[in-house]
C-alpha positions in Angstrom: -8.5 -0.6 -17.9 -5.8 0.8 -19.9 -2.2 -0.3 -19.7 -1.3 2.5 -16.3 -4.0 1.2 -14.4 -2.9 -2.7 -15.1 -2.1 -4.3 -11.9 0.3 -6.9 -11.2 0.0 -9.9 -9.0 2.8 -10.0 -6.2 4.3 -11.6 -3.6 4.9 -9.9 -1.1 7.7 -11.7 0.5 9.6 -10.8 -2.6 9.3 -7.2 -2.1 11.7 -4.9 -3.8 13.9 -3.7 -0.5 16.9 -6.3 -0.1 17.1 -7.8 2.8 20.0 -6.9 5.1 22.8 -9.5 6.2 21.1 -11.3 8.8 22.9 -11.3 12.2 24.0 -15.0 13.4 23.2 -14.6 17.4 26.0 -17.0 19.3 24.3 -19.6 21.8 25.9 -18.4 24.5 24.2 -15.1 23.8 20.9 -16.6 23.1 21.3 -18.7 26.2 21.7 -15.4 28.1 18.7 -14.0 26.3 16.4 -16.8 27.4 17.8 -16.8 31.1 17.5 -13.0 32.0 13.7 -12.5 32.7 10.9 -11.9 35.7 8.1 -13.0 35.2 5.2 -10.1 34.8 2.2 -12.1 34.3 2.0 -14.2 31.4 5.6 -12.7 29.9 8.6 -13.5 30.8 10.3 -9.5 30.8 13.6 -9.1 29.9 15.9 -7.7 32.4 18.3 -6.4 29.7 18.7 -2.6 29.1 16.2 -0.9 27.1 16.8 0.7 23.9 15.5 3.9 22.8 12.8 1.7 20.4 11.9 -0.3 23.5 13.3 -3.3 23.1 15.1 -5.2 25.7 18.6 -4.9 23.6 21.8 -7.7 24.6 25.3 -7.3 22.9 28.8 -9.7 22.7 32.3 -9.3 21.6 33.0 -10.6 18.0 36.5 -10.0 18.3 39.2 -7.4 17.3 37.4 -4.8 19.2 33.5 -5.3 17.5 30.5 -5.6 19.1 27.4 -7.1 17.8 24.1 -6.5 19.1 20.6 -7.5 18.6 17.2 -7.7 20.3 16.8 -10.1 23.5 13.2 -11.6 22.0 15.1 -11.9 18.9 17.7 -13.8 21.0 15.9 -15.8 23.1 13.9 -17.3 19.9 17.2 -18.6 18.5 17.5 -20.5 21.7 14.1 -21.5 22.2 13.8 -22.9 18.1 17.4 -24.0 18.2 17.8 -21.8 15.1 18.6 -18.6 13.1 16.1 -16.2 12.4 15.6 -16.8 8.2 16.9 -13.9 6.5 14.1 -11.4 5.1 11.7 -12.6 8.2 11.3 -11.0 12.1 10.4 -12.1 15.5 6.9 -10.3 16.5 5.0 -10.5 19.8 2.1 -11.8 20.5 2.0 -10.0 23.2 2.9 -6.7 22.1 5.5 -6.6 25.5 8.5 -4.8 23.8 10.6 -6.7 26.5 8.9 -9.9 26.4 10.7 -13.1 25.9 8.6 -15.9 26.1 8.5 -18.1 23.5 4.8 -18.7 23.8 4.6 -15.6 23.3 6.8 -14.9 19.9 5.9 -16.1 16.4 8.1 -15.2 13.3 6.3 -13.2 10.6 8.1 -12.0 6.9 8.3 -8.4 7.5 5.7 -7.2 5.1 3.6 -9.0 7.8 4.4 -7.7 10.9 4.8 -3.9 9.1 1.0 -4.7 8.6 0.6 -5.8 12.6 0.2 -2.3 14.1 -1.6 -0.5 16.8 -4.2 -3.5 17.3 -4.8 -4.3 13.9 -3.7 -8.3 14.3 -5.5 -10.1 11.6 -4.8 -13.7 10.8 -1.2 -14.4 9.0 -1.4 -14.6 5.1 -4.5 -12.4 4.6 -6.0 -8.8 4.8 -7.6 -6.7 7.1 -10.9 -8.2 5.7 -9.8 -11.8 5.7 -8.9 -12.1 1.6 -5.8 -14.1 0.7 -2.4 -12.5 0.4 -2.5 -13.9 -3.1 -4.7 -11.3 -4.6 -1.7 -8.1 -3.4 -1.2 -6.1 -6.2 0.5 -2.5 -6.6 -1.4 0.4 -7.0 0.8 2.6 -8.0 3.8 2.7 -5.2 1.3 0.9 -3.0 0.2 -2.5 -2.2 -2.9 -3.3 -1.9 -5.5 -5.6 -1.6 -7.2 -5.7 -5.4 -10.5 -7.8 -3.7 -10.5 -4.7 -1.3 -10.0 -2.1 -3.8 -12.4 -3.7 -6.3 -15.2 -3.7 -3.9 -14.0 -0.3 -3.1 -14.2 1.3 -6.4 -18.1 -0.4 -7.2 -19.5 1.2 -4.1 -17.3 4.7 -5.0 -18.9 4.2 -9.0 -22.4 3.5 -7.6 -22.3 6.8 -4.6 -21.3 8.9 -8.1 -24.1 7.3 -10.1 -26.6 8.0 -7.4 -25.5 11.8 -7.2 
């Protein structure tokens, strides 16, 4: 392997993208978060207007004219855990309910995980799509990717070639 194809171990949490300031959600907004729901089933469906991503989507007055606004799962998991969401990290559903604010139904994930948690493909936190550790990440040129994965890939793409 010559020194272009050299791959780097990374974290993924430390990613290059800096995070952006996080927004502190008042209690009296989370409060309202929590309190504003029917219950559809298991989730608890958030009676706040939808945005055009659809989320359920609450907003306050910070003074001098500003508004703030934020997600009501997003909300209602600063008043369900009693505190802030950590900066760099999101609030996913387990669900996959847009509008869904139960707290059994939230977890929070860095966001290279839950960029990875699409369309069904819910996998176990911390690992890849075929169950190898987070720990073996590496870029592959502006990529990240699995290097157990890709490893395994290139032998069976060496041996097909052989064969031929």
């Amino acid at each position: 392997m010559d020194a272009s194809e050299q791959q780097s171990t990374v974290n993924p949490d430390q990613r290059f993208r800096r995070p952006r300031t996080p927004v502190v959600i008042p209690d009296r907004v989370a409060r309202r978060a929590a309190t504003a729901y029917v219950v559809v089933g298991e989730c608890w469906v958030s009676t706040y207007s939808v945005g055009s991503h659809g989320y359920a989507q609450i907003g306050w007055d910070v003074g001098e004219g500003r508004r703030r606004a934020t997600t009501a799962h997003r909300a209602a998991w600063v008043h369900f855990t009693g505190a802030q969401i950590p900066t760099g990290m999101t609030v996913d559903h387990l669900c996959k309910t847009r509008k869904c604010v139960n707290p059994a139904h939230l977890r929070v994930l860095t966001n290279f995980e839950n960029a990875r948690r699409t369309a069904g493909r819910d996998w176990p936190v911390g690992e890849c799509v075929h169950g190898h550790p987070n720990t073996g990440l590496t870029h592959r040129g502006s990529k990240l990717v699995c290097a157990t994965c890709s490893a395994e890939w290139e032998r069976r793409y060496r041996a097909k070639r052989k064969a031929a």
